[in-house]
C-alpha positions as CSV (number, residue, x, y, z in Angstrom):
1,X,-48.7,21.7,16.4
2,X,-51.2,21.3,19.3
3,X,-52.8,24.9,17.9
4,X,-53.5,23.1,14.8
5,X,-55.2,19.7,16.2
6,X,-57.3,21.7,18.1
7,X,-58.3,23.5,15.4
8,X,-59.0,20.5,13.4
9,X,-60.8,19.3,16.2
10,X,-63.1,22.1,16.3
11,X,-63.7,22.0,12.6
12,X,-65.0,18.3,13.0
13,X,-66.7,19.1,15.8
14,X,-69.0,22.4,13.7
15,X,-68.9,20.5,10.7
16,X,-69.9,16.6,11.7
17,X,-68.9,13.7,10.0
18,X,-71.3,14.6,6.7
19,X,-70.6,18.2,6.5
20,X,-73.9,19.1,7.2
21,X,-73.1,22.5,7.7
22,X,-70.6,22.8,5.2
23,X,-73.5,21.4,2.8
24,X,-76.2,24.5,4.3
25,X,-73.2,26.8,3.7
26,X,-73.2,25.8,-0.1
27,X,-77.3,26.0,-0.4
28,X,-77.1,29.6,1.2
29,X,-73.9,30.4,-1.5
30,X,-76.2,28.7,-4.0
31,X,-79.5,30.6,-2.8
32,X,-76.9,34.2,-3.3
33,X,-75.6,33.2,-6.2
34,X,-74.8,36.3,-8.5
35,X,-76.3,34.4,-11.6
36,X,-79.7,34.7,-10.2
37,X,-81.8,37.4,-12.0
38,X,-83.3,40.3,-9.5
39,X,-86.7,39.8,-10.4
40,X,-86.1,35.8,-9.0
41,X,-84.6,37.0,-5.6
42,X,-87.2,39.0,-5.0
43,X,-89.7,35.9,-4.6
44,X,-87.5,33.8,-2.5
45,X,-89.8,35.6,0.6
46,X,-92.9,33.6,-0.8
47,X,-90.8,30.5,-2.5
48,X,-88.7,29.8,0.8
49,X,-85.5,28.1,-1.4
50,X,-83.3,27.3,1.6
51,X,-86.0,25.8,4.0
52,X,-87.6,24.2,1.2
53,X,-84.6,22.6,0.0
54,X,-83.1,21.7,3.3
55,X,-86.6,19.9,4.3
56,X,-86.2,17.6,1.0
57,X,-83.1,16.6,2.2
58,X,-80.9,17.7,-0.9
59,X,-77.2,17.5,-0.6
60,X,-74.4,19.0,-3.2
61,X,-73.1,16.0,-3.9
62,X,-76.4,14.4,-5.6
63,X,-78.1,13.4,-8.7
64,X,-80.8,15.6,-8.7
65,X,-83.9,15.8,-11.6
66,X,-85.9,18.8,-11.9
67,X,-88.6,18.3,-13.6
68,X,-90.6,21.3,-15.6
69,X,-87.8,23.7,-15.2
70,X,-90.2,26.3,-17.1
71,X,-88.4,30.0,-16.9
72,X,-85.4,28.2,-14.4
73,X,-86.8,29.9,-11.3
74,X,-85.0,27.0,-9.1
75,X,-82.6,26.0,-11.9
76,X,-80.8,29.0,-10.8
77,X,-80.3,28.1,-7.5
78,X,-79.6,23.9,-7.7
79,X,-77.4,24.5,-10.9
80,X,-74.7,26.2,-9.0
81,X,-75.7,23.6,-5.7
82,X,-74.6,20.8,-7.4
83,X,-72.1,21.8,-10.2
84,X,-68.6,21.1,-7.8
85,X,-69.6,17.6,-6.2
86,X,-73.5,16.6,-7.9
87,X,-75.2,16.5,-11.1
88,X,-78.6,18.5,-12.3
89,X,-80.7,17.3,-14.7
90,X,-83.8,19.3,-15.9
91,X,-86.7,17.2,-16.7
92,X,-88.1,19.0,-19.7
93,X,-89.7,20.2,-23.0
94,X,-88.5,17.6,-25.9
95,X,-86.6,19.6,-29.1
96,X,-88.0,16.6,-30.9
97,X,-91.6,17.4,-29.8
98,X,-94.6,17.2,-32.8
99,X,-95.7,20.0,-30.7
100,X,-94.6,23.5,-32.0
101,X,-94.8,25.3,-28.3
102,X,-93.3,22.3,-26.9
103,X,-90.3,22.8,-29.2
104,X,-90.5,27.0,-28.7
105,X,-90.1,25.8,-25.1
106,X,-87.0,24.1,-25.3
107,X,-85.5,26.2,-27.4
108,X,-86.2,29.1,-24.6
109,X,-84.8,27.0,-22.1
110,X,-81.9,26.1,-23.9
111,X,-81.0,29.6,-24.9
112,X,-81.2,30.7,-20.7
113,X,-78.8,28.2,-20.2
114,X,-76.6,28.9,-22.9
115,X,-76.4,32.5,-21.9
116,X,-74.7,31.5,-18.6
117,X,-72.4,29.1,-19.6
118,X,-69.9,29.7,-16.5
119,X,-73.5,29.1,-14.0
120,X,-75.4,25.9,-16.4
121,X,-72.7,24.7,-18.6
122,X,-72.5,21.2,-16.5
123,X,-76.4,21.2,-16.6
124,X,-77.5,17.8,-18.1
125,X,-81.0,18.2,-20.2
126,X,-83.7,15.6,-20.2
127,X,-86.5,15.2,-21.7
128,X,-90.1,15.1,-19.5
129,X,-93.1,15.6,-21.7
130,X,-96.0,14.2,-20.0
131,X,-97.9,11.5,-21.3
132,X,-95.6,11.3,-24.4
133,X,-91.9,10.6,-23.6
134,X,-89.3,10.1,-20.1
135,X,-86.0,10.0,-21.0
136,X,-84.3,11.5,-18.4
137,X,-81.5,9.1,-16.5
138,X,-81.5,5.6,-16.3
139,X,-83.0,3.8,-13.7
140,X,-82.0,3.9,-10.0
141,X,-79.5,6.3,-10.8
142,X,-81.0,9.3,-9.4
143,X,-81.0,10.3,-5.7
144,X,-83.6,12.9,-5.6
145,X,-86.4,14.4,-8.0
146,X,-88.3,17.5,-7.5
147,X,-91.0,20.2,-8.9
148,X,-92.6,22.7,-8.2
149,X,-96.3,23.7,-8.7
150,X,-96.9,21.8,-11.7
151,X,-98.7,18.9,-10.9
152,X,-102.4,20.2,-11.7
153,X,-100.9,20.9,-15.4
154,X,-100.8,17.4,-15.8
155,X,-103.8,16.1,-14.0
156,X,-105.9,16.4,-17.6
157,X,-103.7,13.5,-19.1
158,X,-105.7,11.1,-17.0
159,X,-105.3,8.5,-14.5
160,X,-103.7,6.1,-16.8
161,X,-101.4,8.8,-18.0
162,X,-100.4,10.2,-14.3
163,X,-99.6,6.3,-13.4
164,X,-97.3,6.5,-15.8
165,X,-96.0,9.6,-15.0
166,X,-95.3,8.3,-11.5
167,X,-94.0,5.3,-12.5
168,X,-91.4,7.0,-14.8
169,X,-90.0,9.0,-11.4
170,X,-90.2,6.1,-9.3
171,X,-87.7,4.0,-12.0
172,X,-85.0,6.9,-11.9
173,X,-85.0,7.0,-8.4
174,X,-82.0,5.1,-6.5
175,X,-83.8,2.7,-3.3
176,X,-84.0,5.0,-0.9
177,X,-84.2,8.3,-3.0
178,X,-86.4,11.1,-2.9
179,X,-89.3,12.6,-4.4
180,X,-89.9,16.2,-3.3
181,X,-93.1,18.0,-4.1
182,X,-94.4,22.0,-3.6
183,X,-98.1,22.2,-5.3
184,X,-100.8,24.8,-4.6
185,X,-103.2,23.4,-1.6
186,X,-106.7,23.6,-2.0
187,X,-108.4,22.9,1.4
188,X,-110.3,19.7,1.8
189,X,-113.6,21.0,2.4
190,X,-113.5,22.7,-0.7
191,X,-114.3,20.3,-4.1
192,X,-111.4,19.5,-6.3
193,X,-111.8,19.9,-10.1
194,X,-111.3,17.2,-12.0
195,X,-108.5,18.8,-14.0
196,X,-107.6,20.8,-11.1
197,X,-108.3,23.9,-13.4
198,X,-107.6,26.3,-11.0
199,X,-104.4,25.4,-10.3
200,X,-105.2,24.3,-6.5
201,X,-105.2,20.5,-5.8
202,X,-106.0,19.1,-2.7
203,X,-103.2,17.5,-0.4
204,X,-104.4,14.0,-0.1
205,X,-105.1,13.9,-4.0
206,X,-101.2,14.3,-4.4
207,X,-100.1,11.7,-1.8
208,X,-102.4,9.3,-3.2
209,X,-101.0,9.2,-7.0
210,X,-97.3,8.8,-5.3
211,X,-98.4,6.3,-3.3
212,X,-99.7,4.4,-6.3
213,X,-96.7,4.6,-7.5
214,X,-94.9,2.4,-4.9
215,X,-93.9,6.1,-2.9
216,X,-94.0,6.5,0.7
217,X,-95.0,9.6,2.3
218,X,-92.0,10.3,4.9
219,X,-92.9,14.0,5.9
220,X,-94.8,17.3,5.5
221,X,-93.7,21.0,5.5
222,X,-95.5,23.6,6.5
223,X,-92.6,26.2,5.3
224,X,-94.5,27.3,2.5
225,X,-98.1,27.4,3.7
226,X,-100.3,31.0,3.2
227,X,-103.4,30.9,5.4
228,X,-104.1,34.3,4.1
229,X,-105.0,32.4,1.0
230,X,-108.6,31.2,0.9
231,X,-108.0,29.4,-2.9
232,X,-111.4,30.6,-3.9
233,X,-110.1,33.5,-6.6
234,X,-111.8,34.1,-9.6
235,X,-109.0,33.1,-12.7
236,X,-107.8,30.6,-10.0
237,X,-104.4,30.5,-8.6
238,X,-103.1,32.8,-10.8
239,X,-105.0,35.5,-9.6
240,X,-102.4,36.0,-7.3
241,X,-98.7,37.3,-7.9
242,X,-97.2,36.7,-9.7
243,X,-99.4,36.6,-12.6
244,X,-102.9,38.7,-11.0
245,X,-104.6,37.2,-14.5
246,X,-107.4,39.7,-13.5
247,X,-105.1,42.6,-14.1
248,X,-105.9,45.5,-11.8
249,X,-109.4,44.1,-10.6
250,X,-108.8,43.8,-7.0
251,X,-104.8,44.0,-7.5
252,X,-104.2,45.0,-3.8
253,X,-106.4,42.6,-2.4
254,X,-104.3,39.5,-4.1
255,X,-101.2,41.3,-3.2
256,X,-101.9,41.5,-0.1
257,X,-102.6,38.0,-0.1
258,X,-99.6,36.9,-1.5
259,X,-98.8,33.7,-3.2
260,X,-100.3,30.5,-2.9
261,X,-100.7,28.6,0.1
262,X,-99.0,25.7,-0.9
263,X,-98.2,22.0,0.3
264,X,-94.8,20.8,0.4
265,X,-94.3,16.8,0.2
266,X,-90.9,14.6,0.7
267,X,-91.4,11.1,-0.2
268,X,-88.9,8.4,-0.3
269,X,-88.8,4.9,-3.0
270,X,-88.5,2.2,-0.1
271,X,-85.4,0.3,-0.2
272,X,-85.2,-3.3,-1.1
């Protein structure tokens, strides 16, 4: 009997009262997941999942919005996070769209997830089209949003628009939840386009439109900063791998380079 209260003790003792380690355990399970395509994997070197993750403070028993999903890259790893204990929703393109490649989009996304029903069968689907329509949760029901390098695709809907935008994070959000961001830095001495066409934006830029949304920057990561990359590439941002849009002009250089250098943002909706 005494073997087993010592053993019980030393479980609470590794593990803590919130089962923080148990929780790391599941994001690293998550992160090796055999669902996860090879090509995917293979970025996790530049994308940092785990440290970028465990910096926004995600745990796999929340209610957790992606939002622009595109080809799943971290759908993949927070669908199997939070299918046990939490709840993903993907933030995404509307079926329902008067766009056609809005609708082509959904349907592409839809079909990934309906290919693995045993990984993204308890994956609840929203719809985030930007500037048009938010209708992902209800509000205050939602303990953490995140994305990932998509905010300069919506910086040419406007300031009015990207308000909005905010705004419509901010009401999902429980008092106290959190808004996690990774975007491609452009440094501050260089200018920022006003529709941040070349996919860089610069850090302060970002803080300020959560902060007009009522957000409150609570910390910075350096975890996925490149200071190899000097975001002055000619096709922007996507010069770089993945995509080197300039084909095999200067191909080692960018790879060499890597991906972006890129900021990475948690902010909190304050309490009360």
């Amino acid at each position: 009997m005494k073997r087993y209260v010592l053993a019980a003790l030393a479980t609470t003792m590794l593990f803590g009262a919130t089962g923080a380690v148990l929780a790391d355990d599941a994001l690293k399970a998550a992160i090796a997941a055999p669902s996860r395509t090879a090509d995917n994997v293979k970025r996790d070197v530049y994308r940092h999942p785990y440290e970028t993750l465990e910096f926004f403070g995600i745990k796999p028993d929340m209610t957790v919005i992606e939002l622009a999903p595109g080809g799943g890259w971290y759908t993949e790893i927070l669908a199997p996070y939070l299918r046990a204990n939490g709840k993903l929703i993907t933030g995404g393109n509307d079926l329902a769209s008067p766009n056609e490649n809005e609708r082509k989009g959904a349907e592409r996304f839809l079909a990934r997830l309906n290919a693995k029903p045993e990984a993204y069968n308890k994956v609840a689907v929203g719809v985030f089209s930007p500037g048009r329509k938010y209708e992902m949760a209800q509000p205050n029901s939602v303990d953490m949003v995140v994305t990932f390098r998509n905010i300069h695709n919506w910086i040419p809907l406007g300031p009015q628009k990207m308000q909005e935008l905010f705004g419509s994070l901010y009401t999902v959000l429980k008092p106290g939840g959190v808004l996690g961001i990774e975007e491609h830095r452009l440094p501050a001495s260089k200018t920022q386009d006003a529709e941040a066409s070349t996919g860089y934006m610069h850090e302060q830029y970002v803080i300020k439109l959560a902060e007009a949304a009522g957000f409150k920057l609570a910390a910075k990561s350096e975890v996925n900063a490149n200071p190899k990359d000097t975001a002055d590439h000619k096709g922007g941002v996507w010069a770089l791998p993945p995509t080197y849009t300039n084909g095999d002009a200067e191909r080692a250089q960018y790879q060499a380079i890597g991906e972006s250098d890129r900021m990475t943002l948690k902010f909190v909706k304050p309490k009360g």
